[in-house]
C-alpha positions in Angstrom: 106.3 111.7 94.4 104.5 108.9 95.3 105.5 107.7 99.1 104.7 103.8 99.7 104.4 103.1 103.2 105.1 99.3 104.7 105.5 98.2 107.9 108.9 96.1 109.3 109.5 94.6 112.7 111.9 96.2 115.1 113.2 92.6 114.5 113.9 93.1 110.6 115.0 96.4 111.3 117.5 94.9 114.3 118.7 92.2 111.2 119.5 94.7 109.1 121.4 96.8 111.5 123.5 93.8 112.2 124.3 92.6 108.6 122.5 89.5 109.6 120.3 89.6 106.6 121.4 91.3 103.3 120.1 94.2 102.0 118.9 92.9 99.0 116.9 90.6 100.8 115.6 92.5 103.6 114.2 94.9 100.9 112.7 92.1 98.9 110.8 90.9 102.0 109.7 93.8 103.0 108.4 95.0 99.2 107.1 92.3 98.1 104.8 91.5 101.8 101.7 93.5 101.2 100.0 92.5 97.8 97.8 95.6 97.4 101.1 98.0 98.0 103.3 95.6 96.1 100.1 96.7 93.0 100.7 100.4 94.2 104.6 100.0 93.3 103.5 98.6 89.9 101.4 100.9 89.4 103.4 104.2 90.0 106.3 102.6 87.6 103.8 101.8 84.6 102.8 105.9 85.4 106.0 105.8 82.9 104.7 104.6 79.9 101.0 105.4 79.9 101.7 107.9 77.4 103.7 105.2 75.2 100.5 103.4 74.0 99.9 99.8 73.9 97.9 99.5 76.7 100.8 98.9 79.2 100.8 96.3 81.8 103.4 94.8 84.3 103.4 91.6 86.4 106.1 92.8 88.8 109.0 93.9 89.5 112.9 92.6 91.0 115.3 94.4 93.1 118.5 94.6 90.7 120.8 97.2 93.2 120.3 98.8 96.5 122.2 101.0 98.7 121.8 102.3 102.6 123.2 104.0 104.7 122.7 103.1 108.4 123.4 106.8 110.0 121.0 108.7 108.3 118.0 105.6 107.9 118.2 106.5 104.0 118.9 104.7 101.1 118.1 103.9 97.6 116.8 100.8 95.6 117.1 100.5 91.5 114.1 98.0 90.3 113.8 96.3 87.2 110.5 95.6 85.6 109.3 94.5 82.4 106.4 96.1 80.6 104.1 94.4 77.9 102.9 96.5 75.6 99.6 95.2 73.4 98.7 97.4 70.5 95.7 95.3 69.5 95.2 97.3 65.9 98.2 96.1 64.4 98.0 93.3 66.6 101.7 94.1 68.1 102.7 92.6 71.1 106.0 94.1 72.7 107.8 93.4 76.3 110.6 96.0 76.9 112.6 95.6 80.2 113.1 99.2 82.5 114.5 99.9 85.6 113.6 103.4 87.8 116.1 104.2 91.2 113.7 104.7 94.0 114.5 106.7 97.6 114.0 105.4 100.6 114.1 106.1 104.6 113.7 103.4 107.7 111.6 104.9 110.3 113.1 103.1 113.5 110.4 104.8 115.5 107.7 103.8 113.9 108.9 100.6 112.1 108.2 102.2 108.7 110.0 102.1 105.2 108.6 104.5 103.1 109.5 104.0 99.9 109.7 107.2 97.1 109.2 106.3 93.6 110.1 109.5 91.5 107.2 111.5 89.7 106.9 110.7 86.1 108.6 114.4 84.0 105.6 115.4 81.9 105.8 118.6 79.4 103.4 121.0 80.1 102.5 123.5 77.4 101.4 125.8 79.3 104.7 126.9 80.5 106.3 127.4 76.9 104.2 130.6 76.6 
């Protein structure tokens, strides 16, 4: 399971305590703030379809549903992404929309949210025998 680290200000973490910023949007700042982790989320959803052909490719991804729960520092986020698929043989192009719910835990202490995007369920043959 892939864990994305990003950093938050006590301040954003103090916000967000208070209901003085949504979660939706507190999430949305924070996710979308470091470019090459922002590629990491991207990449660890299109981990979903590599085995769907097409050459698979996504531009981003939007925050549809979250949920939190201030005690315990946990919550979890549902993401919506869309992913273009280009079969360039029979010259095929394809955009299907998906969405994945992701963990994910505030570390007051350190000023951390470490987000957890579920490993991709492969078949492995070697178990059938």
């Amino acid at each position: 399971m892939p864990a994305i680290k990003f950093d938050i200000t006590s301040q954003q973490h103090t916000d967000l305590l208070n209901k003085d910023i949504r979660l939706k949007d507190f999430l949305t700042e924070v996710l979308h703030s470091d470019a090459n982790k922002h590629e990491d989320i991207n990449s660890s959803l299109l981990e979903f379809h590599k085995a769907d052909g097409g050459a698979p490719e996504t531009p981003g991804f939007w925050i549809v549903d979250c949920w939190y729960d201030n005690a315990a520092q946990v919550g979890r986020v549902r993401l919506e992404y869309e992913v273009s698929f280009t079969f360039g043989c029979a010259d095929i192009h394809r955009t299907d929309r998906f969405t994945e719910t992701c963990k994910f835990e505030i570390n007051s202490e350190n000023t951390k949210l470490i987000l957890l995007i579920t490993d991709h369920i492969t078949r492995d043959t070697i178990d059938e025998f």
